[in-house]
C-alpha positions as CSV (number, residue, x, y, z in Angstrom):
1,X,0.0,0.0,0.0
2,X,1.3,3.5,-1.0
3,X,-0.6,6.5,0.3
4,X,0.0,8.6,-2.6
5,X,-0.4,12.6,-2.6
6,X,1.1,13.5,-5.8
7,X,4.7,14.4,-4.6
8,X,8.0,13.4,-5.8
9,X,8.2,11.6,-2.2
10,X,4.9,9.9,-3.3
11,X,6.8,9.3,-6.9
12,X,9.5,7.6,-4.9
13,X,7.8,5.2,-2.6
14,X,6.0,4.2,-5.4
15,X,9.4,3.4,-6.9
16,X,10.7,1.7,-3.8
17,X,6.7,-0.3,-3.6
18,X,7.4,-1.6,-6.9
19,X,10.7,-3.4,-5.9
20,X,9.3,-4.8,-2.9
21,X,6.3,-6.0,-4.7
22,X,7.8,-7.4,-7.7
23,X,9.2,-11.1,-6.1
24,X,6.0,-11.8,-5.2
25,X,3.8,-10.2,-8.1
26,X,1.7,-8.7,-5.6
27,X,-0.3,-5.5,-6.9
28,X,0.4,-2.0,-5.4
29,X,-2.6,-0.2,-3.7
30,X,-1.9,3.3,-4.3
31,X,-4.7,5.4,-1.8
32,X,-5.2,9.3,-2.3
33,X,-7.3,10.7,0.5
34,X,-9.7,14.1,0.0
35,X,-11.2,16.1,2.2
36,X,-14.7,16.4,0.5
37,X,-16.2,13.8,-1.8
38,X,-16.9,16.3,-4.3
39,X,-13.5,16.1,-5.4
40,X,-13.7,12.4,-5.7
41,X,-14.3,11.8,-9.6
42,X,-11.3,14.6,-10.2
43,X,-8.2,12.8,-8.2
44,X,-9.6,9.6,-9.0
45,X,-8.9,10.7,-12.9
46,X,-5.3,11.9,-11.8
47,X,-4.8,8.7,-10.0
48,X,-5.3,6.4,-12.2
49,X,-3.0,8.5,-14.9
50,X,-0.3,8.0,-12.6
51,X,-0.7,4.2,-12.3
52,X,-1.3,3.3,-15.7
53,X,1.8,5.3,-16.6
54,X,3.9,3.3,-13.9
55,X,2.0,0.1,-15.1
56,X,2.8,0.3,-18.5
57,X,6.7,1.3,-17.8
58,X,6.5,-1.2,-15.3
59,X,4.4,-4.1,-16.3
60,X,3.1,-4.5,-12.7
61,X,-0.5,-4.6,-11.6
62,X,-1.8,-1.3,-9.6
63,X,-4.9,-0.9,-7.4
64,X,-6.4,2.9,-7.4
65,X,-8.6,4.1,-4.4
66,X,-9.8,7.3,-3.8
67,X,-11.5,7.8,-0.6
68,X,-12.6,11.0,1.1
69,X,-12.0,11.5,5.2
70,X,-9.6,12.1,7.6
71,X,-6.0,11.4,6.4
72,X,-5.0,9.1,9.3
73,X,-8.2,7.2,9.9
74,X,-9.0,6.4,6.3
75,X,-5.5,5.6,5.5
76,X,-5.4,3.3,8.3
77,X,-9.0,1.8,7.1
78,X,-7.6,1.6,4.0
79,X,-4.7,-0.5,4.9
80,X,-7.0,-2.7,7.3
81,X,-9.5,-3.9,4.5
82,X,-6.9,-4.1,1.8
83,X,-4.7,-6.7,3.8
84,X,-1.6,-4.7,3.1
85,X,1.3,-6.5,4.2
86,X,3.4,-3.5,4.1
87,X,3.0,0.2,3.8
88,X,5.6,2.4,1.9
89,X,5.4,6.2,2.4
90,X,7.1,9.2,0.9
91,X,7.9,11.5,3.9
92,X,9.7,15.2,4.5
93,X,11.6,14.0,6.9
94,X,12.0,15.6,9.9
95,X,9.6,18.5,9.8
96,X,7.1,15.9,9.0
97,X,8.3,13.1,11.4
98,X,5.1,13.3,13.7
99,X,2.9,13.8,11.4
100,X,4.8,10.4,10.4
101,X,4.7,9.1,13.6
102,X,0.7,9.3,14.4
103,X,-0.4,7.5,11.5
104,X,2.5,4.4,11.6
105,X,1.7,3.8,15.2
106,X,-1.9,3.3,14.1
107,X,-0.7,-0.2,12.4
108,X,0.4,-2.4,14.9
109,X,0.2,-5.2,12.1
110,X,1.9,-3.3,9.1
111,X,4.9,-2.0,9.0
112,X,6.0,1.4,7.1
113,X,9.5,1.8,4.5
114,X,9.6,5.7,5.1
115,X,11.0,7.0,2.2
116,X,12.5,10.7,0.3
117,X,14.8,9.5,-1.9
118,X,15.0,7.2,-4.8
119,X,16.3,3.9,-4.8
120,X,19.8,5.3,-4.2
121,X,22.3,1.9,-3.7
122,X,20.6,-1.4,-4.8
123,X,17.7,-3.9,-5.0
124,X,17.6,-4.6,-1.1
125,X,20.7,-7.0,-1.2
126,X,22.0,-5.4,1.8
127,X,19.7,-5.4,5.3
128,X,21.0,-3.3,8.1
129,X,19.2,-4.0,11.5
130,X,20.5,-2.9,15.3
131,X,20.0,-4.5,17.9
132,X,18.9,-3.1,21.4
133,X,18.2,-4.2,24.4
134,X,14.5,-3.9,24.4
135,X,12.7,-7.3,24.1
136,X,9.7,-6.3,21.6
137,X,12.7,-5.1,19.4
138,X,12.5,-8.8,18.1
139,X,9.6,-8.2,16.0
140,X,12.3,-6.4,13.5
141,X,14.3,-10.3,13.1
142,X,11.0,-11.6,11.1
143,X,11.0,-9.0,8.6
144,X,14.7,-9.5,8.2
145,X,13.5,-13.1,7.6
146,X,11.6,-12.3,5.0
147,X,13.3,-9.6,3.2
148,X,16.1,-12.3,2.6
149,X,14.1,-14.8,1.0
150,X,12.6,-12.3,-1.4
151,X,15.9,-10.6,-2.0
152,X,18.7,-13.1,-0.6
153,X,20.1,-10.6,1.0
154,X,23.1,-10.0,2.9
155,X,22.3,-8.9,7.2
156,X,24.6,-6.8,8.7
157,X,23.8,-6.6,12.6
158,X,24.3,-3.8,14.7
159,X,24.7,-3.8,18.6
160,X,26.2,-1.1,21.1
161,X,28.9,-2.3,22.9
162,X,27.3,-1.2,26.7
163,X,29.1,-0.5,29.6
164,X,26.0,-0.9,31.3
165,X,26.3,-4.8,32.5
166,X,22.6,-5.7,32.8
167,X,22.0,-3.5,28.9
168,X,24.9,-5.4,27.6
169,X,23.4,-8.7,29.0
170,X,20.0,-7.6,26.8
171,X,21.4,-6.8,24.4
172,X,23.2,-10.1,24.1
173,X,20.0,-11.9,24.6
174,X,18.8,-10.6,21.5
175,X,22.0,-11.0,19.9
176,X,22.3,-14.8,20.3
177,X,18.1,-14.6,19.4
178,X,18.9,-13.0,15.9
179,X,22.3,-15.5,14.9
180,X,19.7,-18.4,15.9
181,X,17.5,-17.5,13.6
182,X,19.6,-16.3,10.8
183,X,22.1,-19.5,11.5
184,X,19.1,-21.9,11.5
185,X,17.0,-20.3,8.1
186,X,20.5,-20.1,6.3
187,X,21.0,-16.3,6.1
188,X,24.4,-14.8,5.0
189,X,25.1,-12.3,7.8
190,X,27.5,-10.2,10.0
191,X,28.1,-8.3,13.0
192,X,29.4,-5.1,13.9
193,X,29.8,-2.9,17.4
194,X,29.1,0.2,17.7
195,X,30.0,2.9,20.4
196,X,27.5,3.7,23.0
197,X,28.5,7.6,23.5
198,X,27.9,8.6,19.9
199,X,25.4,5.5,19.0
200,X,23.3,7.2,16.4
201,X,26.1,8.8,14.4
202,X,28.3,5.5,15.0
203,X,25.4,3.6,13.2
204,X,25.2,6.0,10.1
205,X,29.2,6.0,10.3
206,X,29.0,2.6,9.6
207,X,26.5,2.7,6.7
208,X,27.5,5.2,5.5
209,X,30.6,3.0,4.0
210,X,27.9,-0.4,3.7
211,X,25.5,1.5,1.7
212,X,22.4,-0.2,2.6
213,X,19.4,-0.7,1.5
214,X,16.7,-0.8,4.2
215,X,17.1,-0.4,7.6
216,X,14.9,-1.4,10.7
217,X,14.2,0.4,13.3
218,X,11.2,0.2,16.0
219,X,8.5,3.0,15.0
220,X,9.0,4.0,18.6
221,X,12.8,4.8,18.0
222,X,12.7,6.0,14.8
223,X,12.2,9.7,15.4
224,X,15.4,9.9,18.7
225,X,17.2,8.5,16.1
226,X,17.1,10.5,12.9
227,X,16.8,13.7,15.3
228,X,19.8,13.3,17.4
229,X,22.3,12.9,14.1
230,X,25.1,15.4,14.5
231,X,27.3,14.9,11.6
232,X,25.8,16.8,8.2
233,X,26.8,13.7,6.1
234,X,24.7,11.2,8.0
235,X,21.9,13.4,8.0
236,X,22.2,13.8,4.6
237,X,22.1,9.6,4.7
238,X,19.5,9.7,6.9
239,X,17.1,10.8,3.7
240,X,18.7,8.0,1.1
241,X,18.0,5.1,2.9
242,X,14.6,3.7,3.5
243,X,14.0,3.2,7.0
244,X,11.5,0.0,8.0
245,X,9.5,0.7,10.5
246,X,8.1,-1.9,13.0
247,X,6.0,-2.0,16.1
248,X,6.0,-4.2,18.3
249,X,2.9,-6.2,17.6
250,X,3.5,-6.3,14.1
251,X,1.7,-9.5,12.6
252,X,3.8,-12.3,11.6
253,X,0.9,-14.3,10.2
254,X,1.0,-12.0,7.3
255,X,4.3,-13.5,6.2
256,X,5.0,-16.4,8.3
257,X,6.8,-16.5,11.7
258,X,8.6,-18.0,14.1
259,X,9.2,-19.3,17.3
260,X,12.1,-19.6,20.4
């Protein structure tokens, strides 16, 4: 599903949809929301322009829905009855984080690739995901699952090195979860420290020489994250890589799960 509001953001996640829709030939929902119904028959016109222009470039099957209501809750009701399995959203970036924000926190059961760039490195060979020491942050490990087998992609895990002993203990926790996993389904992957005094820099540091494709964060960090950059060059990555982002009851049904 791509809510879709005529930008070049809008232009882009409907770039980066495609590419996650096309291992699975799934169609694209594209969803332009009005605030009258009058204007209905008019945006319904323009939208359906745009996806049989992407369509025919593309040779991929779009769905067009044009619904008139509040932004957040139709979006949401959109997503809902469509059974999207995944949401990908041009965005602003940070002057429109929590605007953002309030409508991803609404799906619990489908995550968001936040997006204002093009594709910019590859065809999502490359997975970056850190690790915390939060619990629920293991909700991110089956969408890694499942990105590999559609792209068979590379993992590269991400951990502060604590000083706190009963952090670092968590965070290993998760750790060993995450190599179980990706050990036992066969998943090419790697891990890398990072510092704990300059975490968020350290982490686009590191990418920033990787050049990934996605990364996963938990909706709930997302925002401290991309805010608290310092350095001008990862803020500047900060908008070229898509950022997954999961909550923590995000349904696994949709996609097939797991247990330990």
């Amino acid at each position: 599903m791509v809510p879709y509001d005529f930008s070049n953001e809008a232009d882009f996640a409907l770039e980066h949809a495609y590419e996650f829709a096309r291992p699975t030939n799934l169609p694209i929902h594209l969803i332009h929301v009005v605030s009258s119904e009058k204007d209905l028959q008019e945006w319904e016109i323009e939208l359906k322009k745009v996806a049989k222009k992407f369509s025919v470039e593309n040779n991929t099957n779009i769905v067009t829905v044009v619904r008139a209501g509040n932004l957040f809750d139709t979006i949401y009701e959109y997503g809902l009855e469509s059974n999207a399995y995944l949401a990908v959203m041009g965005t602003h970036g940070i002057k429109t984080i929590d605007k953002a924000m309030k409508l991803i926190k609404q799906f619990v059961k489908i995550p968001f690739v936040l997006v204002q760039r093009p594709i910019n490195f590859g065809k999502f060979d490359k997975i970056c995901v850190p690790i915390d020491d939060n619990k629920k942050s293991r909700a991110k490990f089956l969408w890694v699952k499942h990105l590999e087998e559609l792209f068979k992609s590379k993992v590269y895990v991400v951990y502060v090195d604590s000083s706190d002993s009963a952090k670092r203990n968590e965070i290993n926790k998760n750790l060993r979860f995450a190599t179980t996993i990706f050990e036992e389904y066969a998943i090419d992957f790697d891990v890398h420290p990072i510092n704990e005094q300059n975490a968020y820099d350290d982490l686009y540091d590191y990418m920033y020489d990787l050049e990934p494709d996605v990364v996963l964060f938990m909706t709930d960090k997302y925002k401290k994250i991309v805010t608290n950059l310092k350095k001008a060059q990862n803020i500047e990555l900060a908008k070229k890589i898509p950022v997954m982002c999961v909550n923590p009851r995000t349904d696994i049904i949709k996609v097939g799960g797991f247990s330990y």
